[in-house]
ZAMARGU-4260 file (C-alpha; in steps of 0.2 Angstrom, whole numbers, plus 5000, padded with zeros to 4 digits):
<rodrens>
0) 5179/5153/5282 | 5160/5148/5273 | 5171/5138/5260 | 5178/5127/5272 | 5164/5127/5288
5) 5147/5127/5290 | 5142/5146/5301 | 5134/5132/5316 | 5156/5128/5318 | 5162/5147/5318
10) 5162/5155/5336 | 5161/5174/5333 | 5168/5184/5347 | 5173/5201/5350 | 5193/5200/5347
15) 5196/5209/5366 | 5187/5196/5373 | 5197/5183/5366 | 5214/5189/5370 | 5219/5183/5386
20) 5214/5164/5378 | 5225/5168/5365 | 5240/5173/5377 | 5237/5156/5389 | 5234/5147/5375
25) 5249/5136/5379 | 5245/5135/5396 | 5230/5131/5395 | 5236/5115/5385 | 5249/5109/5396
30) 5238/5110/5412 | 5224/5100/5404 | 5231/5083/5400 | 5215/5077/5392 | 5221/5087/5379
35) 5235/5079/5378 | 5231/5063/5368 | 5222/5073/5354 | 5232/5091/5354 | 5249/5086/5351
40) 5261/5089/5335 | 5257/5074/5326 | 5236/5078/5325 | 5237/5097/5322 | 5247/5103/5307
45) 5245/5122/5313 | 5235/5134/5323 | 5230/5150/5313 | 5222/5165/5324 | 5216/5178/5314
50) 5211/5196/5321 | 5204/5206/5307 | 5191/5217/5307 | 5182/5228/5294 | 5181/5245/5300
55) 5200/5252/5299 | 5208/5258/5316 | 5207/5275/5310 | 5206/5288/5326 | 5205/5272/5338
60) 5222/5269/5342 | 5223/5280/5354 | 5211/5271/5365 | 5218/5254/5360 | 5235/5260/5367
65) 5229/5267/5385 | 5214/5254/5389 | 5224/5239/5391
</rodrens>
């Protein structure tokens, strides 16, 4: 991402925090029509999300399956 934005553009957040944001993501869209004029098929080519992180899952799964 440094290739393309400057770190002032890149919003860092835990990736839990930003899941329910990503599931309405649609919904929140289509109930905000000031969005409509500038978030529409023919101004955004796609929308990439991208959960990664650097230490592996290793014994977390676990958790991961029961704390939702």
């Amino acid at each position: 991402m440094a290739q393309v934005f400057d770190e002032s553009q890149v919003y860092r957040i835990d990736h839990y925090l930003g899941k329910e944001m990503v599931q309405n993501l649609l919904v929140f869209r289509f109930a905000n029509a000031i969005f409509e004029l500038v978030w529409n098929r023919n101004d955004i080519d796609s929308v990439q999300i991208t959960v990664a992180e650097r230490i592996p899952v290793l014994d977390r799964g676990g958790y991961d399956d029961h704390s939702v």
